[in-house]
N, C-alpha and C positions, 0 to 999 in steps of 0.2 A: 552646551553640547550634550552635557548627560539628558536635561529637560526634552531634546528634540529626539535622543536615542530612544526615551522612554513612550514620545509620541508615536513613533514609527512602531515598536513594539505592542504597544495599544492599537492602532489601527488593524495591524496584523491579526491581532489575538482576538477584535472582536467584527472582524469584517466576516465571521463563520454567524451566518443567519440562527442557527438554534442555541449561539449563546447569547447571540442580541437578545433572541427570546428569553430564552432564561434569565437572562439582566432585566429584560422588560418585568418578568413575570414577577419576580421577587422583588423591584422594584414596586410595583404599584400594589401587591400583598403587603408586601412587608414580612414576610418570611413564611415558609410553608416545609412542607414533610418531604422526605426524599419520594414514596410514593406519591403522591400529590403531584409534586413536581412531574416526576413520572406519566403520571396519567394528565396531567393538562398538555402536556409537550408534547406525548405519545411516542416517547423513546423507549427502547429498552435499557435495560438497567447499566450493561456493560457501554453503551454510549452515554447516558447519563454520566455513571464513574467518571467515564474520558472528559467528557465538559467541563467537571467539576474540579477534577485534576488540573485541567489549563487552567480556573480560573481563580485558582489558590491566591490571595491576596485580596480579590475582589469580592469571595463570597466568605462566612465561616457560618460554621454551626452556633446555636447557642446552649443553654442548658436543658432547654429541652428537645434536642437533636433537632432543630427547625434550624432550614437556611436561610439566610438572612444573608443583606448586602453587606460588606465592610463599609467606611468612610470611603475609600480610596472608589471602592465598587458605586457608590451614591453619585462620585461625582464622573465616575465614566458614563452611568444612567443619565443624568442631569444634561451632560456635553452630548451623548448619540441622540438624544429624544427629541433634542430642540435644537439640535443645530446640523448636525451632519448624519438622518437618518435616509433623506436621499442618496447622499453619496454613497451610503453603504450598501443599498439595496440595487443602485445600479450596479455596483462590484459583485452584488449576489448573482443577480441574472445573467453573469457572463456566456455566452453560447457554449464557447468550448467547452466549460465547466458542465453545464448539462447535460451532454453529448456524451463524456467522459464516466461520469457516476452510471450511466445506463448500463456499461460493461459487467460493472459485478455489484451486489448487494453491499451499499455502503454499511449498512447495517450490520454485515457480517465483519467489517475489518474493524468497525468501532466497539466491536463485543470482542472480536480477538486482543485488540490493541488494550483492552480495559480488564482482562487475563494475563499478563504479560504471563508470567511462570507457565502455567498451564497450557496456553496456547505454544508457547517454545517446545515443549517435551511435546506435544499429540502433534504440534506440523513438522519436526524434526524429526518422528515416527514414521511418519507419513509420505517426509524426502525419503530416507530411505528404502521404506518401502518404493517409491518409485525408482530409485535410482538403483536396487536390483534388478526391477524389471525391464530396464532399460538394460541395464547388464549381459539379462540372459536371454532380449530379444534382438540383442546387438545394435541395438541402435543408439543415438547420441543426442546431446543437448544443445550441442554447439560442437559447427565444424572442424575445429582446434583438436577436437578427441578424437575426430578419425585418423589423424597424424599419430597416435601410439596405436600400437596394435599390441590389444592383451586376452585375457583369458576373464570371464565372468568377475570374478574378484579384480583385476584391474580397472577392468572399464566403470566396476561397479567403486570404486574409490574417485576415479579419474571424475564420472559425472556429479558426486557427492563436493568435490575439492571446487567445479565448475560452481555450483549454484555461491559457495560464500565467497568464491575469487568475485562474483559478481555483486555481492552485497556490499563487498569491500570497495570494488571500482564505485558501487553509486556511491556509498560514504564520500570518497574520495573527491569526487565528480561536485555534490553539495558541497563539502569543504570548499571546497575551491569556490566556489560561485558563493561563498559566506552565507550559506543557509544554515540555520541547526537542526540539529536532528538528533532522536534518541537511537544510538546502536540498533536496539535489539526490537524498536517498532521499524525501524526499518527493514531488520531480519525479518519479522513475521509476514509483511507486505509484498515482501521478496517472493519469499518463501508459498505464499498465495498462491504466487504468479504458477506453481507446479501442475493444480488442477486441469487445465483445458489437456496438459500431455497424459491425464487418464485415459479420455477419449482415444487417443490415437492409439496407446496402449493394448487398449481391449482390443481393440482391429486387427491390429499386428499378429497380438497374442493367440487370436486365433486363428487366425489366416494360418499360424507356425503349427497350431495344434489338429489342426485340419491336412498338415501336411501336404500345401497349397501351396506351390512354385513363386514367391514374389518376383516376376518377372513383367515385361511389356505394361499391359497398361494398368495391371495390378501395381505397378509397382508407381507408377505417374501418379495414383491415385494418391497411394501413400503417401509421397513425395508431396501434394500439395494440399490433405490433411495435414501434415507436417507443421507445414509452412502457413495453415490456417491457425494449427494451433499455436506458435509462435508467437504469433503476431495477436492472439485473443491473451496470451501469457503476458507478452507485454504491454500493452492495454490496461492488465488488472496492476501490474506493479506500478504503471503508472498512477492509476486511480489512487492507488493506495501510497506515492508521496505525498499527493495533495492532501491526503488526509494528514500524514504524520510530521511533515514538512512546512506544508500551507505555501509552498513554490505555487505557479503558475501553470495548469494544464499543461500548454505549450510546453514549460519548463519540465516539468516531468517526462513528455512525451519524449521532448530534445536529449534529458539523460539517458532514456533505455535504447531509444537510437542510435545513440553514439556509443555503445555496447555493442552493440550487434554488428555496427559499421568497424568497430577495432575488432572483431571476431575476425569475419573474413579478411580485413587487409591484411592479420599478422598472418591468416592462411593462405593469401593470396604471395605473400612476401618468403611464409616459407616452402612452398612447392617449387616457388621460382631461383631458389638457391640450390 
């Protein structure tokens, strides 16, 4: 049982195309330099980090800071190269999976994801900063907050409590479907998702400062900015499971969906009481 737990863990861990490579590459070197590496793979340093992190066991350093394969690393090389590099590469090419990455710079979540500290304090800077502005241009993140009615400080706590009530449902949501996941790469990924609502932001902010009536079709417009940027918001959190997850497009797309669908029915459940 533990031998077949260990196989499914392996498949998982190396059905990611840039660490087959990186297996590959060290593999037929026989150990080379973190830049090296670097520069044959054409990562940046903060997705390197993340590679190298997942593949604690299979790679180590030696004494003179060169990567090299472990045993255990030699004989996952041995088994993908000559007997299942087909199957992995058709698991690469999946369409959805393509489709999915085109949304945001993968790049960018695999340099946040390889900062963990750093990237927490500058996007959690960053929530805040929007979730005043959303404060003080009254507007909302989810339809659940227009049921409180508060004062800039309220609203401005209400949309901050929104973004980790919702980190917390995906946790919750992977649990359940016996995925793992690290907390706080899942915060970051989340947290991602905030950018497209700058966009809408700026709009708003100055339509308010122009002292410009959002009314008729100014306000339809709004309304389906909105609903553009929503939907580009969860897109990126999506993208951004399958990085820290390694769930299935599909699957990812299915958890932030069904966020959105328990948004409106508890508001649809509570207007109707």
């Amino acid at each position: 049982m533990d031998n077949s737990n260990d196989s499914i863990k392996e498949m998982k861990l190396f059905s990611n195309q840039t660490r087959r490579d990186l297996l590959k590459l060290l593999g037929e070197s026989g150990g080379l330099s973190f830049t090296n590496i670097k520069e044959e793979l054409r990562l940046t340093d903060g997705r390197l980090y993340f590679h190298l992190k997942k593949l604690e066991g299979y790679i180590e350093k030696d004494t003179q800071n060169n990567y090299k394969l472990t045993l255990d690393g030699k004989k996952i090389y041995d088994s993908l190269f000559f007997s299942h590099i087909k199957e992995q590469k058709k698991f690469e090419e999946d369409v959805s999976s393509k489709s999915l990455n085109k949304i945001f710079p993968e790049d960018i979540v695999y340099y946040l994801i390889g900062t963990k500290t750093r990237s927490m304090i500058e996007l959690n800077m960053l929530l805040l900063i929007l979730c005043w502005f959303f404060a003080v241009t009254d507007s909302y993140f989810s339809s659940i907050e227009t049921i409180v009615l508060g004062g800039a400080i309220v609203n401005f706590v209400i949309n901050l409590i929104h973004w980790y009530f919702y980190c917390l449902l995906i946790y919750i949501i992977l649990k359940i479907a016996k995925k793992g996941i690290d907390f706080v790469e899942l915060t970051i990924v989340t947290i991602i998702g905030i950018a497209p609502y700058f966009l809408y932001l700026l709009i708003k902010g100055i339509l308010q400062l122009l002292n410009i009536e959002i009314i008729g079709l100014i306000n339809i417009v709004l309304v389906i900015l909105f609903v553009i940027c929503k939907i580009w918001s969860s897109l990126i959190i999506a993208q951004g499971l399958t990085v820290v997850s390694k769930i299935h497009p599909s699957q990812s797309l299915l958890a932030v969906i069904s966020l959105t669908i328990i948004d409106y029915l508890y508001l649809f459940i509570t207007l109707s009481m």
